[in-house]
Kinemage of the C-alpha trace (Angstrom):
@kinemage 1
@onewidth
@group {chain A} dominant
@subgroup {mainchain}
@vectorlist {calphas} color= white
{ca unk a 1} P 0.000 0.000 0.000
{ca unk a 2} L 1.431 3.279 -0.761
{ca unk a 3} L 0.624 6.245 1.329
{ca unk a 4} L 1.159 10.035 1.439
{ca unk a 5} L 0.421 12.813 3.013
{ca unk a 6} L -0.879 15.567 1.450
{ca unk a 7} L -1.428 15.786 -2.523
{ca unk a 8} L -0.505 12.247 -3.855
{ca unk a 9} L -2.085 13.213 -7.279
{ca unk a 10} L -1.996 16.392 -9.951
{ca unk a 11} L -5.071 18.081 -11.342
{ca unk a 12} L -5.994 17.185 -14.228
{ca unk a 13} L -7.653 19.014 -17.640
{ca unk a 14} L -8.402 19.005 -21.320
{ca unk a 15} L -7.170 21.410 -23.661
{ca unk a 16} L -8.319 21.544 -27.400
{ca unk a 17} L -7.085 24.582 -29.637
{ca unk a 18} L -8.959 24.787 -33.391
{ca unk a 19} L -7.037 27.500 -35.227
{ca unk a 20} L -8.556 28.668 -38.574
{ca unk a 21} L -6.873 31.510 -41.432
{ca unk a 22} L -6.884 31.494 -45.106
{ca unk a 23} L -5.344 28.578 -46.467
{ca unk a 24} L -3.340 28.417 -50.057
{ca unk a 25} L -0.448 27.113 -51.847
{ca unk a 26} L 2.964 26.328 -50.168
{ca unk a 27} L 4.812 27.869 -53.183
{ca unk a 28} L 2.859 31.282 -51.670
{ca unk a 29} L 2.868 31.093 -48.106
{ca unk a 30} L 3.247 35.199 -47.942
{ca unk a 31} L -0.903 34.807 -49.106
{ca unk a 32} L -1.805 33.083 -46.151
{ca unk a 33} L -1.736 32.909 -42.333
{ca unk a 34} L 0.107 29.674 -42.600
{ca unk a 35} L -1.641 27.973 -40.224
{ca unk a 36} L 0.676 24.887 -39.833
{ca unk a 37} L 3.640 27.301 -38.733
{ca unk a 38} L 1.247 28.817 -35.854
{ca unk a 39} L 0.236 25.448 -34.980
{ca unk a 40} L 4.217 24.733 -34.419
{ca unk a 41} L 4.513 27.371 -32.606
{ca unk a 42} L 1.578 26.693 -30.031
{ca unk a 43} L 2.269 23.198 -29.854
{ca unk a 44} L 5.998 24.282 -28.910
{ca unk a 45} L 5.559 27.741 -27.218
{ca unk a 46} L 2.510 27.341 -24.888
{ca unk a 47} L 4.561 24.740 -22.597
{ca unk a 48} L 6.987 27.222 -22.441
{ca unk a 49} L 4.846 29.908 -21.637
{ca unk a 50} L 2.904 28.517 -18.526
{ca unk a 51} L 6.781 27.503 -17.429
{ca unk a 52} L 6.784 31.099 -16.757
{ca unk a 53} L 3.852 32.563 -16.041
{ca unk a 54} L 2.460 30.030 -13.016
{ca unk a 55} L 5.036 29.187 -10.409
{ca unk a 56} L 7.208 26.222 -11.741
{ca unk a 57} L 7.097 24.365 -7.850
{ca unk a 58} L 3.301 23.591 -9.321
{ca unk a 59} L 4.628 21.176 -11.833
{ca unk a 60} L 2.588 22.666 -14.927
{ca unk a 61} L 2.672 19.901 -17.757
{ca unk a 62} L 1.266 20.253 -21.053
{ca unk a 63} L 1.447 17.428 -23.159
{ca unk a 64} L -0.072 17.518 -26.245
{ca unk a 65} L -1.665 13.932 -27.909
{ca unk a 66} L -3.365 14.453 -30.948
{ca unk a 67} L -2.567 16.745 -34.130
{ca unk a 68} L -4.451 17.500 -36.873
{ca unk a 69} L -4.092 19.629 -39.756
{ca unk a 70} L -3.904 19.375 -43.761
{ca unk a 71} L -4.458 17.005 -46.130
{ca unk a 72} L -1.665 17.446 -49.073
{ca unk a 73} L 2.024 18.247 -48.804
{ca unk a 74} L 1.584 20.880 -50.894
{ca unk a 75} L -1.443 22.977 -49.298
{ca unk a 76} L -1.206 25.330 -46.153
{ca unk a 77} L -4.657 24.296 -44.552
{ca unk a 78} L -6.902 26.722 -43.727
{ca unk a 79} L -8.178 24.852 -40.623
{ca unk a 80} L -6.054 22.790 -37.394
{ca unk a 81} L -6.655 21.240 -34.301
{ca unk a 82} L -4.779 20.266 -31.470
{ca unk a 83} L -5.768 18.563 -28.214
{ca unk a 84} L -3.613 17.315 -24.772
{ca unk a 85} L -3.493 17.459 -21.294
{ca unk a 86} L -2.737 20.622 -19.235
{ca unk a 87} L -1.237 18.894 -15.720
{ca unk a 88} L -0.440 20.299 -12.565
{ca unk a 89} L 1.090 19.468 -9.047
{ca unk a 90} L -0.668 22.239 -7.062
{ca unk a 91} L -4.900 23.463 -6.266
{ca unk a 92} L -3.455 26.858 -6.358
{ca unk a 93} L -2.128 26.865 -9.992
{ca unk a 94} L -5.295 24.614 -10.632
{ca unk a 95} L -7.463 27.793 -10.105
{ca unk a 96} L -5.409 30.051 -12.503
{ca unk a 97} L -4.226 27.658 -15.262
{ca unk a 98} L -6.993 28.273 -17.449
{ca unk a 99} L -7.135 31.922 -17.237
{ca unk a 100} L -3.281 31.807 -18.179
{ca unk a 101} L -3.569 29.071 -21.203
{ca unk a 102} L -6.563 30.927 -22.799
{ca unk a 103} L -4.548 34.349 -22.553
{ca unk a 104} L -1.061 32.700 -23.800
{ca unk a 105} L -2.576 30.833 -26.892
{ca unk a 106} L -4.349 34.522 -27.970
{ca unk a 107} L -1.030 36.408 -27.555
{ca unk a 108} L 0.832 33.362 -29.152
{ca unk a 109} L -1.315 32.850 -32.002
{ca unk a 110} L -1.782 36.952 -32.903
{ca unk a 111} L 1.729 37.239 -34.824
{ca unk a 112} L -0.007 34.846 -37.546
{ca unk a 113} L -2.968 36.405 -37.956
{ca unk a 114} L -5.467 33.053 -37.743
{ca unk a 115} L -8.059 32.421 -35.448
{ca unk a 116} L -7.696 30.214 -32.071
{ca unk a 117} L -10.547 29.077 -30.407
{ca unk a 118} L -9.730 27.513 -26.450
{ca unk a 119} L -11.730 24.601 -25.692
{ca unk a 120} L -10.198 24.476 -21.894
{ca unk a 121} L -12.050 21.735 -19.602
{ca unk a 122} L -11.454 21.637 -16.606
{ca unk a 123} L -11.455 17.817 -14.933
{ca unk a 124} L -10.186 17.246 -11.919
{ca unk a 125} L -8.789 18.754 -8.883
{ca unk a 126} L -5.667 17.380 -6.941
{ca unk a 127} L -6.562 14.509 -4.789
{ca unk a 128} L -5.238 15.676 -1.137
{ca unk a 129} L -4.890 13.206 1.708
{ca unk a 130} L -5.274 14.656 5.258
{ca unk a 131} L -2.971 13.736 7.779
{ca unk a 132} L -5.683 11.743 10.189
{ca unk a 133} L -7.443 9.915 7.327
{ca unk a 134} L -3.659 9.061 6.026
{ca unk a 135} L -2.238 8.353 9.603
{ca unk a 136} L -5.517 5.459 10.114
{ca unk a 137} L -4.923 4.404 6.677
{ca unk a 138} L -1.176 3.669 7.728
{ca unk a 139} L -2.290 1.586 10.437
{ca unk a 140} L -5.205 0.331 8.995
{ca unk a 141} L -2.529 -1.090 6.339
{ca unk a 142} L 0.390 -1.912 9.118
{ca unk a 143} L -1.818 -4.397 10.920
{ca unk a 144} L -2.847 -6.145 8.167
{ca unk a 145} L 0.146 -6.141 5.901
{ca unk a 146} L 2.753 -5.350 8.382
{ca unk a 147} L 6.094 -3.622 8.012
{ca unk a 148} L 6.634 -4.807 4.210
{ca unk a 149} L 3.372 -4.435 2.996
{ca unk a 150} L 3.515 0.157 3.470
{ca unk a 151} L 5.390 2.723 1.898
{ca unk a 152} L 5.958 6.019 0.671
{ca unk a 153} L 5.130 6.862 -2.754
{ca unk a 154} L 5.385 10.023 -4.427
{ca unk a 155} L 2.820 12.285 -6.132
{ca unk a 156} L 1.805 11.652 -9.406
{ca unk a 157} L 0.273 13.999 -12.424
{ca unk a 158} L -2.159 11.536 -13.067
{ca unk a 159} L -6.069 12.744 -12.094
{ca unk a 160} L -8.336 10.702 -10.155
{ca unk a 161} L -11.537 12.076 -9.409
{ca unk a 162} L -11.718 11.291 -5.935
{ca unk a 163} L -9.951 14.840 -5.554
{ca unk a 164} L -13.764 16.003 -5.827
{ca unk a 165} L -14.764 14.031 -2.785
{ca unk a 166} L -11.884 15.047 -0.327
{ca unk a 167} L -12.837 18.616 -1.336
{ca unk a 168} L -15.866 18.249 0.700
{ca unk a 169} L -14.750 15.610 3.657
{ca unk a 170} L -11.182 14.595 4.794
{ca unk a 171} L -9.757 11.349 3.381
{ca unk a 172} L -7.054 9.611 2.303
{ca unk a 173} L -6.310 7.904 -1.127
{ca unk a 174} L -4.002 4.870 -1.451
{ca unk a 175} L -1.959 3.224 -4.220
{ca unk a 176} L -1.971 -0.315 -4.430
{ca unk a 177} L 0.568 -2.522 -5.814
């Protein structure tokens, strides 16, 4: 059983960006927004933007998973998408992360002159274990495992919903394996 004290997992969201600008040929990219550039850019530059603007201790992650734009090598799309995981360590950074990603992709994306729309969702909130409900939990686990059978783990930016519940009552979450 592995035990914590305190947050043991990250919070958790979904980010989708669609960016849209006047597509065209790649022998002209001057007569377009080239929207495949600006999605380079945001898929590169937005990590590197939250690394600055929310307090780096809070572990902001964004990862991005899925991609989208274009259909021929030769043809500067005129619509993209992109989607991922925004990830933190810390409730505090939880509260101002989408403020700060919705903000950051506007001022990123301006330079190129297309469109970005912020689908920002936010899912769940760091799971926090209290010390008593952790401390019984330790016990709890002690008696029936003994010595070998506890330990420290380390917090994870995975999500678990059961953040929700120990916003409202004091718990503990374990890890089992």
């Amino acid at each position: 059983v592995g035990l914590l004290e305190g947050p043991i997992t990250g919070a958790a969201d979904h980010l989708v960006i669609h960016l849209s600008g006047r597509g065209g040929h790649t022998s002209r990219p001057h007569l377009t927004e080239d929207l495949t550039f600006a999605l380079g850019k945001l898929l590169t530059e937005l990590p590197a933007v939250l690394s600055r603007r929310i307090d780096p201790r809070a572990g902001v992650s964004v990862v991005w998973g899925q991609v989208e734009a274009g259909v021929a090598p030769n043809v500067i799309p005129a619509e993209g998408r992109m989607s991922g995981t925004v990830r933190m360590l810390d409730a505090d950074a939880w509260t101002v992360a989408e403020d700060v990603v919705r903000r950051a992709v506007q001022l990123l994306a301006e330079p190129y002159v297309v469109e970005a729309l912020v689908h920002y969702t936010r899912g769940v909130p760091p799971v926090v274990n209290a010390a008593a409900a952790t401390a019984a939990l330790r016990r709890a686990a002690l008696t029936v495992l003994g010595p070998t059978g506890v330990a420290t783990t380390r917090q994870s930016l995975g999500g678990e919903d059961f953040g929700w519940y120990l916003q409202q009552v004091p718990g503990a979450l374990a890890r089992l394996g």
